[in-house]
DRENVEX-169975 format. One record per residue (C-alpha): residue in one letter; residue number from 1; x, y negated, z. Coordinates in Angstrom, 3 decimals. Example, Ala and Ser with C-alpha at 12.3 -4.5 7.8 and 13.67 -1.06 7.14 Angstrom:
2
['a' 1 [12.300 4.500 7.800]]
['s' 2 [13.670 1.060 7.140]]
This chain:
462
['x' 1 [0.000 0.000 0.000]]
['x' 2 [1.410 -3.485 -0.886]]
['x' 3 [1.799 -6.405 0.940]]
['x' 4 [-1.087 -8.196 -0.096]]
['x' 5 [-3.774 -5.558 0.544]]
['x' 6 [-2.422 -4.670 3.532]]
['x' 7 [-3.296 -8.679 4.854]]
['x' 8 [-6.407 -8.623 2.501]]
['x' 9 [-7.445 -5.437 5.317]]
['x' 10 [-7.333 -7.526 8.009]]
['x' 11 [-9.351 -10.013 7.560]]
['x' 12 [-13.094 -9.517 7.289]]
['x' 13 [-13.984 -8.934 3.510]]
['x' 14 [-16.116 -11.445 2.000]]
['x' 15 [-18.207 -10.790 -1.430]]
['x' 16 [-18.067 -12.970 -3.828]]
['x' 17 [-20.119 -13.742 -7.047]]
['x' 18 [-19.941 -15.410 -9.999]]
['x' 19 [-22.065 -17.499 -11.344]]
['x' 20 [-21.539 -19.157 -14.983]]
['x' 21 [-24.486 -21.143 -16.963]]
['x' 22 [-24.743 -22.653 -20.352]]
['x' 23 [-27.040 -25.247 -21.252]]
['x' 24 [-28.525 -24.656 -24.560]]
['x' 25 [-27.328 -27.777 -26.375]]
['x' 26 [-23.713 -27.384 -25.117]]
['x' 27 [-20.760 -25.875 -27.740]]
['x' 28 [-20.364 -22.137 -26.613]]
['x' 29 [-17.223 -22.064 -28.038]]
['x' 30 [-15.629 -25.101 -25.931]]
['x' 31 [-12.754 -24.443 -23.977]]
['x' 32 [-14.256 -23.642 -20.286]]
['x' 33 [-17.568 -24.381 -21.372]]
['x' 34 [-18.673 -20.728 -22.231]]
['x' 35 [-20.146 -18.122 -20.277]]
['x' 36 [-16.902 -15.894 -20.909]]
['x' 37 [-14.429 -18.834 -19.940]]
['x' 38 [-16.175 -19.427 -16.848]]
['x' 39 [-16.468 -15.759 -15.974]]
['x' 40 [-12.276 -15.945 -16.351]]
['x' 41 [-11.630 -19.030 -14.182]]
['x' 42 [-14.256 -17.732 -11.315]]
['x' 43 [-12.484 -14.127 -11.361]]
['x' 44 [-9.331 -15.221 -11.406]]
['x' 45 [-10.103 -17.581 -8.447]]
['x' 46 [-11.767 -14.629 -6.054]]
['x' 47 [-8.374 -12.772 -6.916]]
['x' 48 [-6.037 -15.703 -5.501]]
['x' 49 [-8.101 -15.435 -2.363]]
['x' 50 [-7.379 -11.640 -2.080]]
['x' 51 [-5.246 -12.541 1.100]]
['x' 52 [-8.604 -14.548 2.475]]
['x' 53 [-10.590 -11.076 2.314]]
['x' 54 [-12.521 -11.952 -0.980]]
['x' 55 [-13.608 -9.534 -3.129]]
['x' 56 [-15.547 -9.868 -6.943]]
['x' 57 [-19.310 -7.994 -6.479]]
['x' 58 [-19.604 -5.654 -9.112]]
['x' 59 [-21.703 -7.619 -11.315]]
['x' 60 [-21.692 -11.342 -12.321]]
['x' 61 [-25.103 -13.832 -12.629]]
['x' 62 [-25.317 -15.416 -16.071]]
['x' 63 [-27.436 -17.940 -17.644]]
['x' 64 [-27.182 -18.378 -20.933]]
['x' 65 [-28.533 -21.428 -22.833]]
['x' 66 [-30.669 -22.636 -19.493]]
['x' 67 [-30.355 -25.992 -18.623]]
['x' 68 [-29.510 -27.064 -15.204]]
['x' 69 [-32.106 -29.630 -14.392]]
['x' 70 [-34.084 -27.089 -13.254]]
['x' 71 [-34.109 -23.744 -11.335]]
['x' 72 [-36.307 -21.612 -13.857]]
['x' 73 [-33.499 -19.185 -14.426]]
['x' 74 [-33.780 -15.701 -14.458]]
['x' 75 [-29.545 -15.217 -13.404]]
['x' 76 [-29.930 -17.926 -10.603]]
['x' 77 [-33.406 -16.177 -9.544]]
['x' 78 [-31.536 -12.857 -8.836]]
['x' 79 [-28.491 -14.954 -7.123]]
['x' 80 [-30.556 -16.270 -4.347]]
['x' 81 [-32.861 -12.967 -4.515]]
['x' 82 [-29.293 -10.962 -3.562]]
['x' 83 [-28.443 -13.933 -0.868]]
['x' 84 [-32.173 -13.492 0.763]]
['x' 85 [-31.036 -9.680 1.450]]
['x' 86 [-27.460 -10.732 2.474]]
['x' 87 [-25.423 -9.165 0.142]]
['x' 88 [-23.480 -12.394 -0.775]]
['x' 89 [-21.020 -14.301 0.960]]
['x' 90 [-19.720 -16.446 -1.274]]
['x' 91 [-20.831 -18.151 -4.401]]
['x' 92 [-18.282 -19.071 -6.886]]
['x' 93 [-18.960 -21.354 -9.663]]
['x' 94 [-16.649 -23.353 -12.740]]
['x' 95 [-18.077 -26.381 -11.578]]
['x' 96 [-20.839 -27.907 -9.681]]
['x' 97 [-22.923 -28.568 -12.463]]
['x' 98 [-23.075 -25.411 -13.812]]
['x' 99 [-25.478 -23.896 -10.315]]
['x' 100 [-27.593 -27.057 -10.982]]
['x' 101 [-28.004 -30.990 -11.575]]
['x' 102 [-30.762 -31.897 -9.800]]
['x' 103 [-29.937 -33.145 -6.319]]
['x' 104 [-33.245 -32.022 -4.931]]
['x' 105 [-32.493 -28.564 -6.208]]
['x' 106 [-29.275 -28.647 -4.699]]
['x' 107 [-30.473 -29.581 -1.335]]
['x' 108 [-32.834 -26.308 -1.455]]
['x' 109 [-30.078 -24.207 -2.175]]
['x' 110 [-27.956 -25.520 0.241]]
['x' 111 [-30.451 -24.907 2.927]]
['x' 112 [-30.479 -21.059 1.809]]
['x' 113 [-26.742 -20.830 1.881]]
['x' 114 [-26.791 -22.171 5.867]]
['x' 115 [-29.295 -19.866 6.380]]
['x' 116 [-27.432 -17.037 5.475]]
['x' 117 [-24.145 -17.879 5.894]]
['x' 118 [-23.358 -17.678 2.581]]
['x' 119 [-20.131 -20.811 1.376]]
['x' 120 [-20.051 -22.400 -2.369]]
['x' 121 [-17.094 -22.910 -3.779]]
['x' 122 [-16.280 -25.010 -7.255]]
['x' 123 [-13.254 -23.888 -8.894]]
['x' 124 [-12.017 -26.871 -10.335]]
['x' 125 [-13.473 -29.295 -7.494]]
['x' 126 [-12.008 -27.803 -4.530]]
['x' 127 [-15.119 -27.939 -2.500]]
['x' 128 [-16.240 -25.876 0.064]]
['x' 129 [-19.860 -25.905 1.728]]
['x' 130 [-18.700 -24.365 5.004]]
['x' 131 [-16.740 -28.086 6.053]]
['x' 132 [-19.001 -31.203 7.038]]
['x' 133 [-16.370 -33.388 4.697]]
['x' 134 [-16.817 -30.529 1.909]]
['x' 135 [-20.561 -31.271 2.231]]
['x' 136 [-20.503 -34.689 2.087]]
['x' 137 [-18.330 -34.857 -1.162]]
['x' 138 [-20.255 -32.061 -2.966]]
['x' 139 [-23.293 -34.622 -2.193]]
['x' 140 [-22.221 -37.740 -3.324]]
['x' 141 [-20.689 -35.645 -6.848]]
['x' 142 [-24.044 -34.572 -7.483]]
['x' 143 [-26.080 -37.739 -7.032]]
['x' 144 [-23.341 -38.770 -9.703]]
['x' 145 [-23.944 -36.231 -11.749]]
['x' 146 [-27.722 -36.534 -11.691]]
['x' 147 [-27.082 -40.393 -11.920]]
['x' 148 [-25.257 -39.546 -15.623]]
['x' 149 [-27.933 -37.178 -16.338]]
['x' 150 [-30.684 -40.143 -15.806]]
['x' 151 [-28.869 -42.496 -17.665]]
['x' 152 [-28.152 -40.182 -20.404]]
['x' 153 [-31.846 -39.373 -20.721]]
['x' 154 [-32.824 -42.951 -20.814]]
['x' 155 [-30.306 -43.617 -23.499]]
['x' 156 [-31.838 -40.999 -25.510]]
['x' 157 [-35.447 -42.588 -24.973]]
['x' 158 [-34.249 -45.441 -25.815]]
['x' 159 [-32.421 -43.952 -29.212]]
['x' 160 [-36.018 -42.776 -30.147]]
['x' 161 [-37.540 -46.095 -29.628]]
['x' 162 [-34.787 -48.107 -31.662]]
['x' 163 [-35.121 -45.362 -34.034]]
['x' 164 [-39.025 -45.715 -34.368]]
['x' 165 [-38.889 -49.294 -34.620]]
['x' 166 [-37.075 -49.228 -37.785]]
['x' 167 [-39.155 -46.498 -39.195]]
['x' 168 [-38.025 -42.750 -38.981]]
['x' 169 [-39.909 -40.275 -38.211]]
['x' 170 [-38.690 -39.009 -34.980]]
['x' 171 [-40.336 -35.783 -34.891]]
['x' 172 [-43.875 -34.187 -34.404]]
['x' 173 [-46.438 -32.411 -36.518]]
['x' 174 [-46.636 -34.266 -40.283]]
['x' 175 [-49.336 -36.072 -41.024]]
['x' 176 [-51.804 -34.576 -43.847]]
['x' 177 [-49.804 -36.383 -47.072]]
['x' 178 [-46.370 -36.501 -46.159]]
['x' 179 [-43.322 -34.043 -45.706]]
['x' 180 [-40.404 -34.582 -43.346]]
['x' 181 [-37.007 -34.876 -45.106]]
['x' 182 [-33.849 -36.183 -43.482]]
['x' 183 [-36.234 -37.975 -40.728]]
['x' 184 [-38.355 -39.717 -43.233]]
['x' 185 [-41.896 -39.092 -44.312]]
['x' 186 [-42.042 -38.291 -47.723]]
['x' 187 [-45.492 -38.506 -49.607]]
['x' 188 [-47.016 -34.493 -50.781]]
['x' 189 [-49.060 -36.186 -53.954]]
['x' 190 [-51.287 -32.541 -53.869]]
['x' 191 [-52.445 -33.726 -49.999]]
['x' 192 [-52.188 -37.457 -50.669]]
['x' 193 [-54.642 -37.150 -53.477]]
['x' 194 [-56.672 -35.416 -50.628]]
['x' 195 [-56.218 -38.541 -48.569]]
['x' 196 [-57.001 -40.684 -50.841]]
['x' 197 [-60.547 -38.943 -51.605]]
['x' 198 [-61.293 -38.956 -48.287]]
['x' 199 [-61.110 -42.343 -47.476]]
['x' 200 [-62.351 -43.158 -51.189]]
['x' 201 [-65.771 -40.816 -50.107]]
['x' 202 [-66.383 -42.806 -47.009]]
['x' 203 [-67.172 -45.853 -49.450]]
['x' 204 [-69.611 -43.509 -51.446]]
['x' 205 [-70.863 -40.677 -48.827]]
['x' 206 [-70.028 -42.545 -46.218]]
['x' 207 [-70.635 -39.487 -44.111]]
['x' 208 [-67.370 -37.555 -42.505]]
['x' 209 [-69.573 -34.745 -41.678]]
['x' 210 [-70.945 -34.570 -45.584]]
['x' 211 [-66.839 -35.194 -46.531]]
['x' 212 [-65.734 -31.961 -43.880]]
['x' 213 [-68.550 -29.964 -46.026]]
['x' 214 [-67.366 -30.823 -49.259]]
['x' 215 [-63.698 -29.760 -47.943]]
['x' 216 [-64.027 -26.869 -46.579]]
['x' 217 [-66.010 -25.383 -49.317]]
['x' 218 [-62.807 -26.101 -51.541]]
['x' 219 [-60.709 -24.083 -49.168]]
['x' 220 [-58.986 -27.541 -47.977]]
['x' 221 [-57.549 -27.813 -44.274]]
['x' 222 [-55.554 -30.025 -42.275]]
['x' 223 [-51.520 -29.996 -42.642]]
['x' 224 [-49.897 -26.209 -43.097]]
['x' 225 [-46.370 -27.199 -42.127]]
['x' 226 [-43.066 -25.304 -40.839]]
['x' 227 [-41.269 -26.281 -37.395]]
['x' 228 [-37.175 -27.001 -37.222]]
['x' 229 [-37.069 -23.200 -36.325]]
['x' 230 [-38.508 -21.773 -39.419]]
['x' 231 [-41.591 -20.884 -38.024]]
['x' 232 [-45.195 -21.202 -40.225]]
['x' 233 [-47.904 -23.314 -38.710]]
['x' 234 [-51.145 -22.470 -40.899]]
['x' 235 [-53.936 -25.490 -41.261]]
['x' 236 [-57.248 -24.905 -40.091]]
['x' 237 [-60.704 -25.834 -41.350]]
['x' 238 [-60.924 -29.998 -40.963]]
['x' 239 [-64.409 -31.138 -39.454]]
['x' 240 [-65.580 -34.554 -38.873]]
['x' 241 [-63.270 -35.802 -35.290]]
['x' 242 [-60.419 -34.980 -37.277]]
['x' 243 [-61.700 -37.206 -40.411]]
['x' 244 [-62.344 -39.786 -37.898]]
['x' 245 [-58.538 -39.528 -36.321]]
['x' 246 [-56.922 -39.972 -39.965]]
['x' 247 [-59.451 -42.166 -40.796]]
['x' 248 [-57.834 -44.460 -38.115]]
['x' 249 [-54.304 -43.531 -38.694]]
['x' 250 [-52.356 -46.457 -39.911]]
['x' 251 [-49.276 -44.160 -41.048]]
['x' 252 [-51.209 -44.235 -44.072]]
['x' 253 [-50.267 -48.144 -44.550]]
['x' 254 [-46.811 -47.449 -43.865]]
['x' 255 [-46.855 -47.866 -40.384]]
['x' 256 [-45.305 -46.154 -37.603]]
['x' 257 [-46.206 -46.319 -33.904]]
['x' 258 [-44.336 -46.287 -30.686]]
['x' 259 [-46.062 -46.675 -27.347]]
['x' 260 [-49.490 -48.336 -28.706]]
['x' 261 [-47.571 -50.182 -31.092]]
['x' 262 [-46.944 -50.185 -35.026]]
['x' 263 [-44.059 -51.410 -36.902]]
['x' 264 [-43.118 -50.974 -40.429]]
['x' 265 [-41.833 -47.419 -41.610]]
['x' 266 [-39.429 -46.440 -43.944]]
['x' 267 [-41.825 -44.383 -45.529]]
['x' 268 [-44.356 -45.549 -48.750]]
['x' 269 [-47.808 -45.928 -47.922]]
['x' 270 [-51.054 -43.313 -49.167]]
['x' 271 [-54.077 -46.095 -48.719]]
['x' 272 [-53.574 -49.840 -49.680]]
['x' 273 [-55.003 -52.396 -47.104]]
['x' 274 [-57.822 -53.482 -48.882]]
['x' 275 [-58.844 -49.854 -49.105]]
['x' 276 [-58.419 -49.480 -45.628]]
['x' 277 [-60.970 -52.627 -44.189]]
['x' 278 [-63.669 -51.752 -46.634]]
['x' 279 [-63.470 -48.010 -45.119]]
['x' 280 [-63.073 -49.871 -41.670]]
['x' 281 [-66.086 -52.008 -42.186]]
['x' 282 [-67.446 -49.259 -43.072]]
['x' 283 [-66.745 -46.958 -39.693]]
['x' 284 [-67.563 -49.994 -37.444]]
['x' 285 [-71.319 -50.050 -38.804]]
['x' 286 [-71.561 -46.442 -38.078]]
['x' 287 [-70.192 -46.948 -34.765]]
['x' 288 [-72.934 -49.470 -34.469]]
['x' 289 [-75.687 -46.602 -35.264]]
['x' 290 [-74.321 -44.148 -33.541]]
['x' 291 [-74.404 -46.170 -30.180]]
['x' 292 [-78.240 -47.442 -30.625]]
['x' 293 [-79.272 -43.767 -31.302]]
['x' 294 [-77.361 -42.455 -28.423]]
['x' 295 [-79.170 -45.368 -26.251]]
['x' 296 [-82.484 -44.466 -28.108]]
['x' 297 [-82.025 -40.965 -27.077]]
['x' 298 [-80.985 -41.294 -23.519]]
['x' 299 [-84.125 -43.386 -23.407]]
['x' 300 [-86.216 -40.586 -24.852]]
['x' 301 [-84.283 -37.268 -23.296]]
['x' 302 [-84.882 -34.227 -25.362]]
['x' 303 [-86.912 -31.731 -23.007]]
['x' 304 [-84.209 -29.185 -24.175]]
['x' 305 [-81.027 -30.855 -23.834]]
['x' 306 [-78.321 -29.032 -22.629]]
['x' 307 [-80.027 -26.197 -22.146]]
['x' 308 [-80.751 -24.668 -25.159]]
['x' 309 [-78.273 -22.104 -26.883]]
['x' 310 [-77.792 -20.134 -30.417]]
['x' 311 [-77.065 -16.560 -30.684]]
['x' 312 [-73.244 -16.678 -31.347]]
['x' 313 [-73.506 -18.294 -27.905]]
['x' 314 [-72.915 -22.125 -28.995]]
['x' 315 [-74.800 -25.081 -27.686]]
['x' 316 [-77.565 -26.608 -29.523]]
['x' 317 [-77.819 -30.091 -29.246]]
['x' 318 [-80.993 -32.571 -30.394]]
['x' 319 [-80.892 -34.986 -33.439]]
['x' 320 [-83.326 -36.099 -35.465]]
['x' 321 [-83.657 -37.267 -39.213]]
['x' 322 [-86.293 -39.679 -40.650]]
['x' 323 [-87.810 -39.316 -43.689]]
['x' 324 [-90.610 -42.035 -45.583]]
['x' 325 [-90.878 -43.824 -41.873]]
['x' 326 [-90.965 -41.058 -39.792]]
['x' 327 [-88.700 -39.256 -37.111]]
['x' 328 [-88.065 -35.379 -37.686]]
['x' 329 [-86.647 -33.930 -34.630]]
['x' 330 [-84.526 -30.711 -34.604]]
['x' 331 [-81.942 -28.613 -32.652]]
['x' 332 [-79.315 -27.568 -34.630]]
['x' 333 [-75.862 -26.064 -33.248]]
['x' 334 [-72.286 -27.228 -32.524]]
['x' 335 [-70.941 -26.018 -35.570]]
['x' 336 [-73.069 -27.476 -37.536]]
['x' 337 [-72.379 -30.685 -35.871]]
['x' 338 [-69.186 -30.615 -36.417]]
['x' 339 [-68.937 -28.990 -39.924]]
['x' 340 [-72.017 -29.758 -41.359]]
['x' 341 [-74.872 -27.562 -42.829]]
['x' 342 [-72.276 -25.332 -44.375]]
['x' 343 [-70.925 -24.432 -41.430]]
['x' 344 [-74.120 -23.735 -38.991]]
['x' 345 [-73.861 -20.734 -37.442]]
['x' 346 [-77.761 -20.472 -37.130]]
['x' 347 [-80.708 -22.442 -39.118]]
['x' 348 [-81.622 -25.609 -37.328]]
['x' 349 [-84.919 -25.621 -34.885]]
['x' 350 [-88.012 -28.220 -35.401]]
['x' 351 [-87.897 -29.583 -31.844]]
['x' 352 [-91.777 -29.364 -31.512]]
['x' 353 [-92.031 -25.594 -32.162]]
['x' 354 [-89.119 -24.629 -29.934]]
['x' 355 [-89.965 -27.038 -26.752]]
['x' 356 [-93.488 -25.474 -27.444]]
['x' 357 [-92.498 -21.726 -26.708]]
['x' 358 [-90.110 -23.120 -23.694]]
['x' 359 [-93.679 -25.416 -21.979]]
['x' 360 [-95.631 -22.378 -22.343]]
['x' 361 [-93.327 -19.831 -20.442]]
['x' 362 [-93.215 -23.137 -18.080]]
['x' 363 [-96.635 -22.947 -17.561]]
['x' 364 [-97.155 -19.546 -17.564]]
['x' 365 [-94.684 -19.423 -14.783]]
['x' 366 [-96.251 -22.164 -12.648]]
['x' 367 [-99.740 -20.452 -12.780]]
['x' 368 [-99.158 -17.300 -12.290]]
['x' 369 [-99.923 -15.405 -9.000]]
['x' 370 [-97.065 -13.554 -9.673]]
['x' 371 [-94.331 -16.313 -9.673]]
['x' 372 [-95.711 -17.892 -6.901]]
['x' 373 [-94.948 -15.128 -4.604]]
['x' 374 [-91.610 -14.554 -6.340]]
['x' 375 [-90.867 -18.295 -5.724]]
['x' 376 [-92.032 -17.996 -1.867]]
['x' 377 [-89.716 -15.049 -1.331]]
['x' 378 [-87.332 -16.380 -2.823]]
['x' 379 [-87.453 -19.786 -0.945]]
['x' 380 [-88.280 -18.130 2.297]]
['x' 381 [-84.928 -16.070 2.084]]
['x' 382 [-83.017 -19.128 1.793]]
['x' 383 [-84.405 -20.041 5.482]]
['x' 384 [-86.633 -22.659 4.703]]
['x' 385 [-89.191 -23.011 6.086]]
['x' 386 [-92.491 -23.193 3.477]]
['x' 387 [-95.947 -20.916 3.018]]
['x' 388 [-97.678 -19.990 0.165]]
['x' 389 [-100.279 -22.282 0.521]]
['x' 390 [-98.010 -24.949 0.043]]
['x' 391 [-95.999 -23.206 -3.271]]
['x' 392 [-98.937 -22.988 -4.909]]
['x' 393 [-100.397 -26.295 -4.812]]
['x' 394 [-97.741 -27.855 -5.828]]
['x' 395 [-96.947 -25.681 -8.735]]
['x' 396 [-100.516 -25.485 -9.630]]
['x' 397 [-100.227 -29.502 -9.289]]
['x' 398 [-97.308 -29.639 -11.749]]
['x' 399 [-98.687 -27.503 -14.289]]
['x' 400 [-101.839 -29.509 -14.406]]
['x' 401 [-99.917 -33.038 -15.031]]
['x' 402 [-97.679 -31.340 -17.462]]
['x' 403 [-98.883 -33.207 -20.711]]
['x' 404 [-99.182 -36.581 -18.684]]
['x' 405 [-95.857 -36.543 -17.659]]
['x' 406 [-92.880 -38.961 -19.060]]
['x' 407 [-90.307 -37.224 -21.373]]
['x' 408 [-87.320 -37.875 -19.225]]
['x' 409 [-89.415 -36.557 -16.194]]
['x' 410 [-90.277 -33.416 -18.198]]
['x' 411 [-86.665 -32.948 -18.896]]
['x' 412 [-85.306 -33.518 -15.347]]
['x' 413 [-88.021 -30.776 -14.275]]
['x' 414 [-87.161 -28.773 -16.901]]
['x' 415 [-83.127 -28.786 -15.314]]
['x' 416 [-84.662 -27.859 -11.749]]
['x' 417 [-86.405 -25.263 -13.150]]
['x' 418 [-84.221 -23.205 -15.625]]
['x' 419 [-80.569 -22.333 -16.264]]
['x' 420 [-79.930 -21.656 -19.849]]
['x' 421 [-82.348 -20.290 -22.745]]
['x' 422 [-80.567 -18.286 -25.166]]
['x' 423 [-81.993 -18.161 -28.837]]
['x' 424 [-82.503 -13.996 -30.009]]
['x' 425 [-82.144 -12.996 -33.116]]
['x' 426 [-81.812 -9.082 -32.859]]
['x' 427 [-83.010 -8.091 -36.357]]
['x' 428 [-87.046 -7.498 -36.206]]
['x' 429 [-86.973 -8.948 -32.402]]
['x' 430 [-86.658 -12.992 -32.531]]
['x' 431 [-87.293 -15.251 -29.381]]
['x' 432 [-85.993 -16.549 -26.400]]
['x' 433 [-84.880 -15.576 -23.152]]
['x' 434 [-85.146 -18.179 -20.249]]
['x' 435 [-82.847 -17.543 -17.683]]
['x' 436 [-84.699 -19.218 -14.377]]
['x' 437 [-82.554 -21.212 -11.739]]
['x' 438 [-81.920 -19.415 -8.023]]
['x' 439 [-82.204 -23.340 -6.283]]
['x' 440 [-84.299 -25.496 -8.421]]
['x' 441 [-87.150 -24.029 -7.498]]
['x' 442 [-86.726 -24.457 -3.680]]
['x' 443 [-86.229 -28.472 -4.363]]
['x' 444 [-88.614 -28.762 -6.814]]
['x' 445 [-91.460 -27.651 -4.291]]
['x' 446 [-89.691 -29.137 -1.600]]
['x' 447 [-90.049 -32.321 -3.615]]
['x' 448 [-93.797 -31.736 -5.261]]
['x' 449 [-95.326 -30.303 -2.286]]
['x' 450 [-98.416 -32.151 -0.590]]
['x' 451 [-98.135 -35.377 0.809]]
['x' 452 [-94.901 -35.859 -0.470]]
['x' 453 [-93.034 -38.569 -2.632]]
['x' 454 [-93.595 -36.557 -5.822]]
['x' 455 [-96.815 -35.346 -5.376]]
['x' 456 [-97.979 -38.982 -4.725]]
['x' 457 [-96.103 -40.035 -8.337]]
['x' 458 [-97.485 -36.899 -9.843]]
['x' 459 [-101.083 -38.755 -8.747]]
['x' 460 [-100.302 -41.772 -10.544]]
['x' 461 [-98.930 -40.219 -13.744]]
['x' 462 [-101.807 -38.497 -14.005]]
């Protein structure tokens, strides 16, 4: 036995491991900034200490193209797993950058360490966690070190800004009619031509749910483009909220925004600005519309608002059409909202026909001896306290006033009353299916019983 194992035997043995990290934007092949030139300055460290008792653990924790600002690592995970069941003494790193560069992070980690007794060591900074002065140094290093990282990252932000400002595209998913080349859009005349029409249509159709029709029907979808790693990104079918988003995108002009604001790109413009008001002045009067119907409606709730579904499962929501002075009202479903009639998943619903069949399993519900025990049971088990006497006056109340009642009252009842009604179409079998509410019913009687606030409104309706 030689000299040095014989002192390396008398002192207690301490294990030592390795750690080594890459971040994924750094050179791999820079001297001492690889994985495998770390590895050699940590091992060759543990075996100067030989005398000290160290000793390498059999295997080393790597990270690979991680970055350090954060601890999501899956080599650093298994470091501080191994430390939790004390199998580490001492962890050994190139530098102290490499375990991490958040200060916060660092702090955490040191706190595990103390707890288990475990010392850091930097090779090439000659610190050591187990002094108070070693502490204090490795400290104020790393609030440098995260100070550089800060500063770095804010002269990157502020790289993108400049670089905005005087038009390049600084990344992102293309815009339908243009390409990316060497940071610059670059008009696609097949999808400009696109662009044009649409904006060209909303002078003549004037209706982005008419224009998402017409497109889809010829196959066309928003941008099919290919990311900086090669991979595919198909387009999908283009309905009217994204006509209204390029609608309002002033790349088309040219443009190029940063933080709410547009400057000049270095890219041509698709739509000339006298193009763009008249479509403008167009969108702004059906902005108009669109807000005195949605007034007009809240005014006049549909009795089947937000409760009514299709078969596929999708929401059907009210609208109306008006034809030689007069108001048509339907229910007619998402899809078809959004895609027009070409895209309905299910034939749109004459209001008056459907809130007909919903009324009469209403009433059916309120006058029957049936329900009215159901509803007592029901309320009873709830622990409040009510009698049938009560239940059925004031359901037999309500389904008298039905028909004198206001439309928005109908509607709110309506909500107390039931959950969802699903639309069937099961080949011969066609209806609905009302799916009743557990605690509308308790405040609903609660609220129309006798002698109460709504019974005495109920009166005067009536």
């Amino acid at each position: 036995m030689n000299d040095l194992t014989q002192m390396a035997s008398t002192r207690t043995r301490k294990r030592c491991a390795v750690y080594c990290r890459v971040s994924s934007d750094e050179r791999l092949d820079q001297e001492f900034n690889s994985i495998d030139a770390q590895k050699e300055a940590g091992h060759a460290y543990v075996v100067s200490q030989r005398t000290e008792g160290w000793m390498r653990v059999a295997d080393d924790y790597d990270d690979p193209g991680f970055s350090g600002g954060n601890t999501d690592r899956p080599g650093l995970k298994r470091l501080m797993a191994d430390i939790e069941r004390g199998q580490i003494d001492i962890v050994v790193v190139y530098k102290i950058d490499r375990l991490t560069r958040s200060l916060a992070d660092f702090s955490k980690m040191v706190e595990v360490f103390e707890r288990h007794g475990v010392s850091f060591v930097s090779v090439t900074q000659q610190f050591n966690t187990t002094t108070s002065m070693g502490r204090l140094m490795l400290n104020v290093l790393l609030s440098f070190a995260q100070f550089e990282r800060e500063v770095t990252g804010e002269r990157i932000r502020d790289k993108i800004a400049a670089s905005k400002r005087k038009g390049l595209w600084m990344g992102g998913v293309p815009p339908l009619g243009y390409d990316v080349e060497h940071r610059k859009l670059v008009i696609n005349e097949t999808e400009a031509a696109v662009v044009r029409r649409i904006f060209a249509q909303m002078l003549t159709i004037g209706s982005p749910t008419q224009i998402a029709a017409n497109l889809a029907l010829e196959g066309i979808t928003t941008k099919a483009w290919k990311t900086q790693e090669g991979q595919e990104r198909v387009g999908t079918r283009i309905d009217k909220k994204y006509l209204h988003k390029l609608l309002r995108n002033r790349i088309y002009l040219g443009e190029l925004s940063h933080k709410g604001s547009w400057y000049p790109g270095m890219h041509d413009a698709i739509i000339d600005p006298g193009l763009w008001g008249r479509v403008h002045e167009v969108l702004a009067k059906d902005g108009h519309r669109r807000a005195v119907e949605t007034k007009t409606r809240s005014r006049t709730d549909a009795l089947l608002r937000g409760l009514l579904y299709a078969p596929s499962g999708e929401r059907m929501y009210p609208t109306y059409s008006c034809k030689q002075g007069r108001k048509y009202h339907y229910y007619l479903s998402k899809s078809e909202l959004r895609f027009g009639a070409s895209g309905k998943s299910c034939e749109r619903l004459p209001a008056l026909e459907i809130e007909a069949a919903v009324v009469a399993q209403i009433r059916t519900v309120l006058a029957s001896p049936e329900s009215v025990v159901a509803v007592v049971r029901h309320i009873q088990r709830t622990g409040a306290k009510i009698d049938e006497a009560t239940t059925v006056m004031a359901m037999g109340r309500l389904n008298d006033v039905w028909d004198q009642l206001f439309p928005v009252e109908r509607h709110r009842i309506a909500n107390l009353m039931i959950e969802r009604i699903d639309l069937v179409d099961a080949g011969e079998v066609r209806g609905i299916k009302v799916r009743w509410r557990e605690i509308g019913w308790s405040a609903l009687i609660e609220e129309f019983a006798p002698n109460s606030i709504g019974a005495e409104l109920l009166e005067v309706e009536a």
